[in-house]
C-alpha positions as CSV (number, residue, x, y, z in Angstrom):
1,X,11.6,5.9,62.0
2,X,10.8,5.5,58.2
3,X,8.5,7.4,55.9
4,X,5.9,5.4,53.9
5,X,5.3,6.6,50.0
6,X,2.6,5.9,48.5
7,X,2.9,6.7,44.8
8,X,0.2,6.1,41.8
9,X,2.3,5.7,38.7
10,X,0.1,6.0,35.1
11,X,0.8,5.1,31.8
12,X,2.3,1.9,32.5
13,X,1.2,0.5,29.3
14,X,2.8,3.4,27.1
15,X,6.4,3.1,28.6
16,X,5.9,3.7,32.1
17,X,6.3,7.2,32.3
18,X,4.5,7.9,35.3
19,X,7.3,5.5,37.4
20,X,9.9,6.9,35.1
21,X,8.7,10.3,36.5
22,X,9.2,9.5,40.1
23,X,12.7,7.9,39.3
24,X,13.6,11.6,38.7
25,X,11.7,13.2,41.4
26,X,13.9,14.2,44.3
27,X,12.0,11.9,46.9
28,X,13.2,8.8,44.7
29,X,16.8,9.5,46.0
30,X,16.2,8.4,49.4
31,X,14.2,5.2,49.1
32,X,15.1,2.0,51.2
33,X,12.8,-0.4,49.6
34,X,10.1,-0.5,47.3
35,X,7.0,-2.8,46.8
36,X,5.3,-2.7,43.7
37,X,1.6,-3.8,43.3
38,X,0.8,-5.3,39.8
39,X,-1.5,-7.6,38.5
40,X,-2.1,-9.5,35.4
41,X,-5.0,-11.5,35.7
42,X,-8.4,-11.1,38.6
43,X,-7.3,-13.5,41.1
44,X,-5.0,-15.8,42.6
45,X,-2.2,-15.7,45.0
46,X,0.1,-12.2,45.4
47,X,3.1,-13.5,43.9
48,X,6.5,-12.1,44.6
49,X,8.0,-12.8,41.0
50,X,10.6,-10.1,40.2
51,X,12.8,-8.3,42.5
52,X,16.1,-6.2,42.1
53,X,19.1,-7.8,41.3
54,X,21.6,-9.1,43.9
55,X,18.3,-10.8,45.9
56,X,19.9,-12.7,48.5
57,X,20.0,-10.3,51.5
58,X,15.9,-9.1,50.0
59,X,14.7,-12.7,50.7
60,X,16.2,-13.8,53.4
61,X,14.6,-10.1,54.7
62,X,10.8,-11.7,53.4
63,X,11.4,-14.6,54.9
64,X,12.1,-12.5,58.5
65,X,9.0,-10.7,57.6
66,X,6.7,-13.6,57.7
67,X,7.3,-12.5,61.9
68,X,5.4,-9.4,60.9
69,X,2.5,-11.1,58.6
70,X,3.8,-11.2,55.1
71,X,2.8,-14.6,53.4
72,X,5.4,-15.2,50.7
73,X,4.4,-17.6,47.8
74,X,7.5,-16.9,45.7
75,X,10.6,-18.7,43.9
76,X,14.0,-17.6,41.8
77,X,12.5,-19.7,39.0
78,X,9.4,-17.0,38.7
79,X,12.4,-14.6,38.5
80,X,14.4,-16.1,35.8
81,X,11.8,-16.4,33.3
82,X,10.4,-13.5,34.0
83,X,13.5,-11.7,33.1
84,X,14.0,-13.6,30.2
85,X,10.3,-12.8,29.2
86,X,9.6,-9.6,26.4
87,X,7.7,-7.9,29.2
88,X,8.4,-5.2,31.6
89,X,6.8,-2.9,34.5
90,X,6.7,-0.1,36.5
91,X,9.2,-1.6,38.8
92,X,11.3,-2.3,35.4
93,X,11.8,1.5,35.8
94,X,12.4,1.5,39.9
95,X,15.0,-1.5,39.5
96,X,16.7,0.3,36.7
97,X,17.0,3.4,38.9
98,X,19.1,1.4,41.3
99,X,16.1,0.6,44.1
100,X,15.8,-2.4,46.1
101,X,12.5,-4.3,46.0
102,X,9.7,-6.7,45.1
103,X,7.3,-6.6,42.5
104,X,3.9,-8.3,43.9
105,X,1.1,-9.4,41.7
106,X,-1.8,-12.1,40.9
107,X,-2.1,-13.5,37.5
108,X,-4.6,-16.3,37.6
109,X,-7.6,-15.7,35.0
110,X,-5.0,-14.0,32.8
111,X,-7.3,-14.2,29.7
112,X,-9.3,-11.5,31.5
113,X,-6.8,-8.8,31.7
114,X,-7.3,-6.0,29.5
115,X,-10.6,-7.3,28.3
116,X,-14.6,-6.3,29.7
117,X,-14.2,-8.8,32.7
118,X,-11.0,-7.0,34.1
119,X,-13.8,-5.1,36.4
120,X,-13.9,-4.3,40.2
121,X,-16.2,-6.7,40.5
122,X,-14.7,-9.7,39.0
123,X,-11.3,-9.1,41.6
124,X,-11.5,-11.5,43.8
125,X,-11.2,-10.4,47.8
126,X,-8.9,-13.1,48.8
127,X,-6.4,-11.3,46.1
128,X,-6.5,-7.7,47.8
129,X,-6.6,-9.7,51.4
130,X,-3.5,-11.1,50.1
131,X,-1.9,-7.7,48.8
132,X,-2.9,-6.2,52.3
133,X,-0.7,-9.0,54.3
134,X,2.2,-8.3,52.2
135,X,1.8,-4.6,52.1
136,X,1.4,-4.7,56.0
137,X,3.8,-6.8,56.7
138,X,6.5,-5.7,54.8
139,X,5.8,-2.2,56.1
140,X,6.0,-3.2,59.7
141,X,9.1,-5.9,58.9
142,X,11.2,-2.2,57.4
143,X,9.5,0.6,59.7
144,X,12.3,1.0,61.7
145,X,15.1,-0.5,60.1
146,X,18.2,1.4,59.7
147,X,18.9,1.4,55.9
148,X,22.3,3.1,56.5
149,X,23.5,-0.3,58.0
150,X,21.3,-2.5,55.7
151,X,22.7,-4.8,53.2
152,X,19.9,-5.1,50.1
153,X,22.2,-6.2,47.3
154,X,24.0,-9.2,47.8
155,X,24.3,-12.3,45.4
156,X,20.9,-13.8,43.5
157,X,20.0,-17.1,45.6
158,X,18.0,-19.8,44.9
159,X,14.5,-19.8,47.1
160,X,11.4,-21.7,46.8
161,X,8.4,-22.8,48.9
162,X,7.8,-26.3,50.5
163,X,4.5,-25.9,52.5
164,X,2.5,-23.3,53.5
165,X,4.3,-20.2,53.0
166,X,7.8,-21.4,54.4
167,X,10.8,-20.6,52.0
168,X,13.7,-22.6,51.7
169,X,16.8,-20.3,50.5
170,X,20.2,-21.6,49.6
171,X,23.3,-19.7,47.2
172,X,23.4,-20.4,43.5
173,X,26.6,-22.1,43.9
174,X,24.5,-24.5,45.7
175,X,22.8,-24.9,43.2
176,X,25.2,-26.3,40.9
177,X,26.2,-29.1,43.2
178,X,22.9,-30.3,43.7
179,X,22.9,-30.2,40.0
180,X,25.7,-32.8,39.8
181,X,24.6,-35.2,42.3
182,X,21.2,-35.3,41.0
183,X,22.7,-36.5,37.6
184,X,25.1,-38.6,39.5
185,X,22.1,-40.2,41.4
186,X,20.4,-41.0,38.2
187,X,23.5,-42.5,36.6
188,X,23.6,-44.8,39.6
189,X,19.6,-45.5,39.4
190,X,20.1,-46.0,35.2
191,X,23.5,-48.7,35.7
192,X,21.4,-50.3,38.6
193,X,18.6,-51.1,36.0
194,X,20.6,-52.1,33.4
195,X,22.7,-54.5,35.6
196,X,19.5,-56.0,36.9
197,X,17.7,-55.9,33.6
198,X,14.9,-53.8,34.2
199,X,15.7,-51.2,31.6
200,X,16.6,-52.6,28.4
201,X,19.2,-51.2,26.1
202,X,16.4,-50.6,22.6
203,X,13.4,-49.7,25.1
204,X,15.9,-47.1,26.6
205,X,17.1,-45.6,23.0
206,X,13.3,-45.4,22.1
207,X,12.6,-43.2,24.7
208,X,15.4,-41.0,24.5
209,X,13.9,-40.5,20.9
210,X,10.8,-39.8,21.5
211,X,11.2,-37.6,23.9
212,X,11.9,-34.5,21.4
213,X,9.0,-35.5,19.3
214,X,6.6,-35.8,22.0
215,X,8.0,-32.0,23.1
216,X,8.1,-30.6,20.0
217,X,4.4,-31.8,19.1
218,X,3.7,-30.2,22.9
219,X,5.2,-26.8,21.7
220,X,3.1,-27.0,18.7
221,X,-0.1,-28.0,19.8
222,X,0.3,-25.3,22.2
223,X,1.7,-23.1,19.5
224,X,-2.1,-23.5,17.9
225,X,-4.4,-23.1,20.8
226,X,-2.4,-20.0,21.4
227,X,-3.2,-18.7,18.5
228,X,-6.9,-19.5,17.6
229,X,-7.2,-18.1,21.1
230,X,-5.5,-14.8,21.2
231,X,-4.5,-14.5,17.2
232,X,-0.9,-15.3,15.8
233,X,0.7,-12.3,16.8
């Protein structure tokens, strides 16, 4: 029922022009979905850790999928740092345009990319097997599907794997609740100790303490290795 694009976007690196050029073209007017392909590293899982805004309806579409052989290993948190991170994409440029998607890629070995050992042979098989289930599946999942009728952009949810590829999905409002009983579950757990003695009052205020030292001396030990690693810029 559907066509299947295939499009090779270049110059990622030097602003995405080639994506940026099929935003305009009159093909890009008429898309369902997209699926980008990206990868930062040589191997590792394909992970679904950006997709257009309003993602509710999109995941609870990948989790239908996993009928047609799509393996999800995804959550919202990838997503929200992601988009608080400095870097962008090709589908920076799709999701911009107003298209409805995922953007797919493996990241482990990341001190590889961009460097002599970011080589075909170095890609690891499992990766691209990986790619192919998603590609496939997600292909087969919106063949037929009437886009017309389709809902894509709905409200962000929160999503997340347990085991295996099974995603758990629930609204952020959700979210916030859970929020408040977990803090209200550890007040209970903290007044418990206290009443029976096990925490004491001093032993408690040291922690609370150290705590930002301990993360601070984290973030700057980290700070270092960075750096000696890949430079201070």
């Amino acid at each position: 029922r559907n066509d299947v694009l295939f499009i090779f976007a270049d110059a990622e690196e030097i602003g995405g022009c080639g994506a940026q050029g099929f935003c305009s073209h009159p093909l890009a007017q008429n898309i369902g979905i997209i699926n980008e392909l990206d990868v930062r590293g040589v191997k590792g899982p394909a992970l679904i850790y950006e997709t257009s805004s309003g993602n509710g309806a999109l995941i609870a579409e990948l989790r239908k999928a996993r009928a047609d052989g799509v393996l999800p290993v995804t959550s919202s948190m990838m997503v929200s740092v992601y988009g608080r991170s400095p870097f962008g994409s090709d589908f920076t440029k799709f999701r911009k345009a107003g298209m409805s998607g995922y953007n797919v890629a493996y990241i482990d070995k990341f001190m590889w990319y961009h460097t002599a050992n970011d080589s075909p042979e170095h890609i690891n098989p499992d990766s691209i097997q990986h790619f192919g289930a998603h590609v496939m599946g997600i292909t087969k999942h919106f063949a037929n599907a009437d886009f017309g009728a389709l809902k894509l952009k709905t409200s962000n949810d929160i999503y997340f794997n347990t085991l295996g590829f099974h995603l758990v999905q629930y609204p952020m409002a959700l979210g916030k609740l859970l929020a408040i009983f977990a803090i209200a579950c550890l007040l209970v757990v903290m007044a418990l100790g206290f009443a029976k003695r096990r925490i004491a009052i001093g032993g408690y205020l040291k922690a609370l303490l150290l705590f930002p030292v301990v993360a601070v001396m984290s973030a700057a030990a980290a700070f270092v290795i960075l750096a000696i690693v890949f430079g201070y810029h």
